[in-house]
C-alpha positions, 0 to 999 in steps of 0.5 A, a space after each residue: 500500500 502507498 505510505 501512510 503517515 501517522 502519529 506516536 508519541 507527538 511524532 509523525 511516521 509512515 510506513 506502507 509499501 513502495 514499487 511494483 509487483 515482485 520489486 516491492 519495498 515496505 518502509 516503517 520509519 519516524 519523520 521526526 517532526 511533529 508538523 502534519 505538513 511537514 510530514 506529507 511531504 517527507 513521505 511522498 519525498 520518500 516514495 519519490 526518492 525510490 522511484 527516482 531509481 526506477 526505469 518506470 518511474 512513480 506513475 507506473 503505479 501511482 493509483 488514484 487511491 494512493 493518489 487520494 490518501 496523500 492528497 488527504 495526508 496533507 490536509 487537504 478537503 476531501 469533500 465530495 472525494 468519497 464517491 469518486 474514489 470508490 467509482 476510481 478504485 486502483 485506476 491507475 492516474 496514468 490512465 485517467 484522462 479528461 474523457 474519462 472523468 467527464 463519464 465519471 462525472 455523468 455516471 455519478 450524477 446523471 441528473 446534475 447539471 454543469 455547475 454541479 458536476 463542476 463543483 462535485 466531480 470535476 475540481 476534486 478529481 484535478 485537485 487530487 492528481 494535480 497534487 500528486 503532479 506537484 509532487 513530480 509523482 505524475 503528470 498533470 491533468 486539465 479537463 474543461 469545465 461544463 458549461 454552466 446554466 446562467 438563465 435567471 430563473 424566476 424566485 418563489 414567493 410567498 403567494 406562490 408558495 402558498 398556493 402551493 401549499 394549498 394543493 400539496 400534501 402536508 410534508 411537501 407543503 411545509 417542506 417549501 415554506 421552509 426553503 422560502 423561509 430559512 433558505 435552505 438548500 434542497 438537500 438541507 431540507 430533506 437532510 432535517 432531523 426531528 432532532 434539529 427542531 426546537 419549536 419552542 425556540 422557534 430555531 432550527 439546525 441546518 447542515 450545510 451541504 456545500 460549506 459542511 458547517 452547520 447554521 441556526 435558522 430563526 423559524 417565523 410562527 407561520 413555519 413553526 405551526 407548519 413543522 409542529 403539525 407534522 408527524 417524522 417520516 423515514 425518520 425526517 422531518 419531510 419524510 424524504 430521504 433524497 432529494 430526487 425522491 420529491 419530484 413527484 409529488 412536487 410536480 403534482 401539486 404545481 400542477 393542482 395548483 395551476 401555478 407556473 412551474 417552479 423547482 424547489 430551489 426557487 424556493 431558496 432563491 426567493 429567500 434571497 431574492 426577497 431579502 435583497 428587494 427589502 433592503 437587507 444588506 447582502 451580507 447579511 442575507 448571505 450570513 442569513 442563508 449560509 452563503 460563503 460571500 455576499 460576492 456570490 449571493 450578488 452574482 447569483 441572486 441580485 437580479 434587475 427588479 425590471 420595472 421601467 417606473 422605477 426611474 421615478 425615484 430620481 424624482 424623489 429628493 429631500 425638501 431644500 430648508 426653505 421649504 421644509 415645515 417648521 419642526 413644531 414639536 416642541 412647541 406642541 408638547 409645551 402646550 400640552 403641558 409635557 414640560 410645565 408638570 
């Protein structure tokens, strides 16, 4: 197996194994130093040092899998890796070619569009390989991103949502009220544990899906009478256990409903939307709604409230002082006997 660090005593080591079938080395040795980074990089400068040696060089078995624990080994994020390490297994890096990840991405996530196979596959394969690159233990790997939808999808709001509710089944109905009214995330939704209500208090934890840190949402009285009518299901709140499993019956009740067909992250989108276009500062929004900066909730959800009357506002200045109304309030409360008691 590729080396591995790991720590005795406050001091780092590795061990593992090194080389090809039949030619094989296994290495046990201290790294004395107690810095975790320090450490990564000794080992991989280790493996590379044996195979510096060898006609092959180390990307005749550098797989994906060791590739992976070094990339892990230095402290790197391995959010979303999981999935594809398991789907790459022992494929050697050599072999992983631009094609070849852009069919993993597809195979993974066949119903995601382009910014999430970006995001979810695309940016940790290149991250891991890129890494071993650096390390001269392969070459390096460029694949062209998926192009990314920028149509501006239309926000829910609240009168959209109710309608909604009217026509949808109690978990669905109450599921949409809470996007539009926390902002959370499809996944964030069905991810909700009875657990992580406390009614009482009117909050609710979500478990941020893209940023894996968790946020407090406050819950207007609206949704607290909502989630209190509602029996766990699957042992969620909603009842659904992925978001694909809600297509149905979201369909369905857009459909009874006869309301312009909306997905649920409109939802989600007309919290932010709704927010800006009531004078929230960004930052707050995007602090709101467990968005990384407020750079991205102004990209993503600050659209043009297209309405060509709004030029009127610059019609609209403050009085000049000789036309301003006399400020009679104190004369006004003397009268009235405010000061003279």
């Amino acid at each position: 197996m590729p080396l591995e660090i790991y720590r005795r005593a406050g001091i780092w080591h590795c061990r593992g194994t090194v080389g090809p079938n039949g030619r094989r080395k296994r290495i046990r040795q201290s790294l004395h130093t107690k810095d975790k980074d320090t450490a990564a990089r000794q080992a991989t400068e280790i493996e590379k040092k044996y195979w510096d040696g060898h006609f092959d060089g180390p990307a005749a078995i550098l797989t994906f899998a060791a590739a992976a624990r070094m990339y892990r080994n230095a402290g790197k994020s391995d959010q979303f890796l999981a999935p594809i390490e398991k789907y790459l297994g022992v494929t050697l890096v050599k072999d992983i070619t631009e094609g070849s990840v852009q069919e993993m991405a597809k195979d993974l996530y066949p119903n995601c569009g382009g910014a999430s196979l970006n995001r979810m596959v695309l940016v940790p394969t290149k991250a891991v390989i890129n890494h071993a690159a650096s390390r001269k233990l392969c070459s390096r790997l460029e694949v062209k991103p998926y192009e990314v939808d920028t149509r501006v999808r239309e926000p829910a709001t609240l009168e959209w949502v109710e309608k909604f509710m009217a026509e949808a089944g109690p978990h669905i109905g109450a599921m949409a009220l809470f996007m539009f009214l926390t902002g959370a995330r499809v996944g964030e939704a069905v991810a909700l544990l009875p657990d992580d209500l406390n009614l009482q208090e009117a909050t609710a934890l979500i478990r941020q899906t893209k940023t894996r840190a968790e946020r407090s949402s406050h819950l207007p009285v609206p949704l607290v009478v909502a989630l209190a009518n509602l029996q766990p299901v699957n042992g969620r709140v909603f009842g659904y256990v992925k978001p694909a499993n809600l297509r149905s019956a979201w369909d369905g009740a857009v459909a009874r409903a006869k309301i312009k067909h909306l997905s649920p992250h409109c939802c989600r989108h007309g919290f932010a939307t709704g927010l800006l276009r009531a004078g929230v500062d960004v930052v707050t929004v995007a602090w709101l709604g467990g968005w990384k900066s407020a750079k991205q909730v102004l990209a993503t959800y600050g659209h043009a409230n297209k309405d060509p009357k709004l030029i009127e506002l610059l019609l609209r200045r403050a009085a000049s002082p000789v036309t301003q109304p006399k400020d009679t309030t104190q004369e006004t409360l003397t009268n009235t006997g405010t000061y003279g008691n």
